[in-house]
C-alpha positions in Angstrom: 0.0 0.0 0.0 3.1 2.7 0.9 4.6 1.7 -2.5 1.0 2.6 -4.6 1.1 6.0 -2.2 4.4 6.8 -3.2 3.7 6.2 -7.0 0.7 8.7 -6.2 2.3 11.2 -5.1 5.2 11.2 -7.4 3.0 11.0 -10.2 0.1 13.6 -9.6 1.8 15.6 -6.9 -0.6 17.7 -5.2 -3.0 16.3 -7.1 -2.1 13.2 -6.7 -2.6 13.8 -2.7 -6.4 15.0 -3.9 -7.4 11.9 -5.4 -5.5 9.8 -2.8 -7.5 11.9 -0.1 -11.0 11.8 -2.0 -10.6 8.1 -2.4 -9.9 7.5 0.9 -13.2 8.5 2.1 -15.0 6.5 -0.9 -12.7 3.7 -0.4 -11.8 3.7 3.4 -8.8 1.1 3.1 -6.7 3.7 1.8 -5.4 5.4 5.0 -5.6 9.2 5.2 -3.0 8.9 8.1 0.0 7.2 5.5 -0.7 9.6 2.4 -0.7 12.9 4.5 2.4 11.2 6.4 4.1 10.9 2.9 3.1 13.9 2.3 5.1 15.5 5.4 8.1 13.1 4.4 8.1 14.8 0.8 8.0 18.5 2.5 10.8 17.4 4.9 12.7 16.5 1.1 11.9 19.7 -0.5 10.0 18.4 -3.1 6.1 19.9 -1.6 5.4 22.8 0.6 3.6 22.4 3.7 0.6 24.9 3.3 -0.6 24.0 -0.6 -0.3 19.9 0.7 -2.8 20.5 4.0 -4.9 22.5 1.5 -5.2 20.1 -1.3 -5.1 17.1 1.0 -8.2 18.8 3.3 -10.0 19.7 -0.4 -10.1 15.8 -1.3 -11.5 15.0 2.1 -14.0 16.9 1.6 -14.7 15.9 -1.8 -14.8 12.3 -1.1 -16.7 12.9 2.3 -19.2 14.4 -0.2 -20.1 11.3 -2.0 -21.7 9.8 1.1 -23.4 12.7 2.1 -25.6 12.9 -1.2 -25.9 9.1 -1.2 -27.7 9.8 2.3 -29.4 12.9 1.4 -31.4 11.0 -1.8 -31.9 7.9 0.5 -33.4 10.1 3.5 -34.4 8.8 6.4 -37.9 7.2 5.4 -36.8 5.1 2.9 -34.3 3.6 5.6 -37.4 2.1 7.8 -37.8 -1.0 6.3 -34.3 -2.0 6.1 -33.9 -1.2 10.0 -37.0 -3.0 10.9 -35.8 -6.4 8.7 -32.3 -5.9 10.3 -32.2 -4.1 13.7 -30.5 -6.8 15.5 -27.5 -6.5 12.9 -28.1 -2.8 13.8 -28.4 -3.2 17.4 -31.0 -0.6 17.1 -34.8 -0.1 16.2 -37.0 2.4 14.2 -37.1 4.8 17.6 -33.8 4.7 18.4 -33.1 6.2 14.5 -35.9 8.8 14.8 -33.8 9.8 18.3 -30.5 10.0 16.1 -32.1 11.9 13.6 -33.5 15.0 15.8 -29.7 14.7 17.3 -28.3 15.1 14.1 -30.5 17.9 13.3 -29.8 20.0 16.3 -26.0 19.1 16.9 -25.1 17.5 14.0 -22.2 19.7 12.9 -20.2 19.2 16.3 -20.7 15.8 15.5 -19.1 16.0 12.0 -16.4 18.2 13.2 -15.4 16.1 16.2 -15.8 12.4 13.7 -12.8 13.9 11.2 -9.8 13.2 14.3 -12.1 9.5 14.3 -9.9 7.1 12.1 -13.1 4.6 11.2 -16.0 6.9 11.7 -15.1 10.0 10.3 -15.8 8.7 6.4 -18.8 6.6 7.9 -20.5 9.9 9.4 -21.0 11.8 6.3 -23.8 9.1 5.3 -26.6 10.2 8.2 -25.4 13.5 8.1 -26.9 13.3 4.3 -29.8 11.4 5.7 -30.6 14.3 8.0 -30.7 17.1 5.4 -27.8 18.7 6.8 -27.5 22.0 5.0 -24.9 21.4 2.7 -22.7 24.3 3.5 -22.5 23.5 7.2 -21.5 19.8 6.5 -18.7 21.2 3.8 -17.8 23.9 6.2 -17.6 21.2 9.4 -15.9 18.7 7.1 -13.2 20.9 6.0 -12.0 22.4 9.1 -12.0 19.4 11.3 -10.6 17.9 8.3 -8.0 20.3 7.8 -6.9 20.4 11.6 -6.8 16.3 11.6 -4.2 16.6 8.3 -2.1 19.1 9.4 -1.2 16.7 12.3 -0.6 13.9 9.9 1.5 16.4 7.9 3.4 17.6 10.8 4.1 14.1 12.1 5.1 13.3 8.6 7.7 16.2 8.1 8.8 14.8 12.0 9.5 12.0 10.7 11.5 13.1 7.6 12.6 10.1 5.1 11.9 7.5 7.9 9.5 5.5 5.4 9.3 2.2 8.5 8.9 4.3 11.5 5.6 5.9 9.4 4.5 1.9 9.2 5.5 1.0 12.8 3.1 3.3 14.4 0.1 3.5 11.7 -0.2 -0.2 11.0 -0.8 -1.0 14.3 -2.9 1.5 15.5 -4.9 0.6 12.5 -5.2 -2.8 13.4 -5.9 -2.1 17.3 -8.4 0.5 16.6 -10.4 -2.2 14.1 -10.2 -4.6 16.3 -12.0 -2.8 19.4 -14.7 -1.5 16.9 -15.3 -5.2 15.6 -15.2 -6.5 19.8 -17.2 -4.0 21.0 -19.8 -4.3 17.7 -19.9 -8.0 18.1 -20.8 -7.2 22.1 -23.5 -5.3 21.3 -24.8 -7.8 19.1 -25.0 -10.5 21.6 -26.1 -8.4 24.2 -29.1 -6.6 22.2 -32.5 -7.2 22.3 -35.5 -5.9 20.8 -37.6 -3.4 23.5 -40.7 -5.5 23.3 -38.3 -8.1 25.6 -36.7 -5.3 27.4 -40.0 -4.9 29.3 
């Protein structure tokens, strides 16, 4: 995966850290924390400035955050009842507990975008209710890009830290990665065990 980065950004240059960036959030395998790390590594070598790579970097973000958003905005909420009905235990949640989300969303749903960019698995994931809830679109662009832009000038930075040290970049992303997955997927499959419907709550 560092090797098809690296062939990225080599090719495309600050575009190349666009695309990489706006298919990350379409395509969430491809970790936002190694291209903007590269990214650093390659303004530590001269060969990108720091300012132009957080801004292009933060503009693919947003763009790719923006494909799940209008997926969610033409779903809406509605059409998502019968799927939750036929699969709430997979959801661990029921038709109430979505209508509850949904007047969250609409009254705080921006600090909830914002504070999802600095989330490694959720932050791509997020952009789909906020669609589903109408956000106005400004104020989930606006949200997206500044949390965004705050969460990859920290990548940057550690990136320009690090300099040309390609295997200290993969010490410390792969597994936090991996321990980060693994606590969602444990605490998921929990919750999945442990659920039941409110009719046998009572």
């Amino acid at each position: 995966m560092t090797e098809f980065i690296i062939d990225w950004i080599a090719w495309g240059g600050y575009f190349g850290i666009f695309l990489l960036m706006a298919l990350e959030n379409v395509i969430p395998p491809i970790p936002s924390e190694v291209i903007m790390g590269l990214g650093g590594m390659s303004v530590a070598r001269g060969h990108m400035a720091l300012v132009p790579l957080i801004l292009w970097g933060t503009a693919g973000t947003t763009i790719g955050n923006l494909f799940w958003y209008e997926i969610g905005r033409r779903m809406g909420v509605a059409r998502f009842r019968p799927f939750v009905e036929r699969h709430g235990r997979w959801l661990t949640m029921e038709w109430e507990d979505v209508e509850r989300l949904d007047g969250f969303f609409h009254k705080h749903g921006h600090w909830v975008i914002f504070v999802f960019r600095f989330m490694p698995t959720f932050r791509t994931i997020i952009s789909l209710p906020a669609g589903m809830a109408k956000m106005p679109m400004w104020k989930f662009l606006t949200f997206t890009f500044v949390g965004s832009a705050i969460w990859n000038t920290i990548l940057a930075g550690a990136g320009l830290y690090l300099g040309s040290r390609f295997a200290e970049l993969d010490k410390y992303v792969g597994p936090v990665a991996i321990g980060s997955t693994a606590l969602i997927l444990l605490a998921y499959g929990y919750r999945v065990l442990t659920w039941k419907p409110r009719a046998k709550r009572a």
